[in-house]
C-alpha positions in Angstrom: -13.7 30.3 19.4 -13.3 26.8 19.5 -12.2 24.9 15.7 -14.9 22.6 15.0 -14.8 18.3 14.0 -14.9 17.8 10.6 -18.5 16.7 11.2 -19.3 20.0 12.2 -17.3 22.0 9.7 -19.5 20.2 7.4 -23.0 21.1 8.5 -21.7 24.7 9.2 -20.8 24.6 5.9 -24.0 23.8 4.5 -25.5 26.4 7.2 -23.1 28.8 5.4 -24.6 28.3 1.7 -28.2 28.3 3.0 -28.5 30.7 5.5 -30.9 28.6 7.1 -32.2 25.1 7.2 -34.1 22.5 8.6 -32.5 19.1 10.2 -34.3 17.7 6.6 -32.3 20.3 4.1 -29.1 19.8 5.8 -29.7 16.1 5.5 -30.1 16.8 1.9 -27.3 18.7 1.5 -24.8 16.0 2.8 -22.5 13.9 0.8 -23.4 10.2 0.6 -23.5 8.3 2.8 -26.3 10.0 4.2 -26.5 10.8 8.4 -29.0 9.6 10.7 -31.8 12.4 11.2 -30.6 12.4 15.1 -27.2 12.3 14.5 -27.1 15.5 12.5 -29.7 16.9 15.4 -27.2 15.9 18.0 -24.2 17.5 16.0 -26.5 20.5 16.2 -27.2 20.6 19.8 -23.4 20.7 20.0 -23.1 23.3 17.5 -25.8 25.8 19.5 -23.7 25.1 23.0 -20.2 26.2 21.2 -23.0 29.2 19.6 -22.5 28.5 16.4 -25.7 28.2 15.5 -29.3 29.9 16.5 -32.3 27.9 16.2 -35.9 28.9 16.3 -38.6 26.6 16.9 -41.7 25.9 14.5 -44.1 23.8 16.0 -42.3 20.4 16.4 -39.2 21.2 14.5 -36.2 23.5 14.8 -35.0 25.9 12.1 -31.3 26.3 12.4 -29.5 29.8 11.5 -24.8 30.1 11.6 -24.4 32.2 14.4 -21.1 32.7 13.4 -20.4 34.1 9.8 -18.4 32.1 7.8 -15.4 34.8 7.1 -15.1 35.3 10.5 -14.4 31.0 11.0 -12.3 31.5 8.1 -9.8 33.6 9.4 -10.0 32.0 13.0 -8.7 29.1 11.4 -6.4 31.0 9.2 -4.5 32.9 11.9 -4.3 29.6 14.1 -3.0 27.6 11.0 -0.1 30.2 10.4 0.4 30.1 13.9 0.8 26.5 14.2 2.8 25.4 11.1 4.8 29.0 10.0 5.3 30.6 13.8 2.4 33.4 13.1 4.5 34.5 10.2 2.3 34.8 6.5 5.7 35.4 5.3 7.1 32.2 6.3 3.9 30.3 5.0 4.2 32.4 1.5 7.9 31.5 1.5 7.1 28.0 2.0 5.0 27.6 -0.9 7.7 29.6 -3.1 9.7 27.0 -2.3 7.6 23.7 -2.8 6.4 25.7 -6.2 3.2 25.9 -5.1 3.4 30.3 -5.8 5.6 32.1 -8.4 8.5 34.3 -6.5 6.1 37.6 -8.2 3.5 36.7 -6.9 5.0 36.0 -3.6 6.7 39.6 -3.5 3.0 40.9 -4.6 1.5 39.3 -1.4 4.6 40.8 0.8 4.2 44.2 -0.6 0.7 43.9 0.7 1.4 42.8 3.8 4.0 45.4 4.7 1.4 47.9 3.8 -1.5 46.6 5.3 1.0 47.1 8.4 1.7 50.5 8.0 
C-alpha cells in the first residue's frame, strides 16, 4: 500500500463518509476553494491505478466506491508513522507524549498493560 498526497487523502476521505459518490458530490464535499471538475477526475484516475477506488459507469459518468476501507489506511499509516518517528515501538511513541504532557503517566501504563497483553 502506497500513503496517498494530501489531495488524495482528502477525496478518500470524503469517499470514506459517503460510501459512494459522484465527481459532483465529492466536489461538494470539498473545502473551499473549490477543485476543478477534471482535476478531482484526474486525482481519481490516480486513485483507481493505486486501487483505491472502484468505479462503475452510468451512462456518461462514473460513480466512485473506496476500495480500500478506511481502518485498514488508518493503521497502514499508523504502523509506518511509529516506524518512522518511534523505531516501531508504541511504547516509545506513548512515552514520548508522557513526556511532552501530551498523556497522563496512568493512562500511559493503561495503554502498556494493553499492549503487553495484546502480545501474549
Amino acid at each position: 500500500m502506497n500513503e496517498l498526497t494530501k489531495a488524495e487523502e482528502q477525496i478518500m476521505r470524503v469517499l470514506w463518509k459517503k460510501e459512494r459518490a459522484f465527481i459532483k458530490d465529492i466536489i461538494e464535499a470539498l473545502p473551499e476553494p473549490k477543485p476543478a471538475y477534471n482535476t478531482v477526475g484526474t486525482f481519481l484516475k490516480i486513485l483507481e491505478k493505486k486501487q483505491f477506488v472502484n468505479r462503475k459507469k452510468y451512462g456518461n459518468t462514473y460513480e466512485y466506491v473506496a476500495a480500500v476501507p478506511k481502518s485498514q489506511y488508518t493503521g497502514f499509516i499508523m504502523k509506518s508513522f511509529v516506524s518512522k518517528y518511534f523505531e516501531g515501538s508504541v511504547e516509545h511513541m506513548l512515552s514520548f507524549f508522557v513526556k511532552n504532557k501530551d498523556l497522563d503517566l496512568e493512562t500511559f501504563e493503561e495503554f502498556t498493560k494493553k499492549l503487553k497483553d495484546d502480545q501474549s
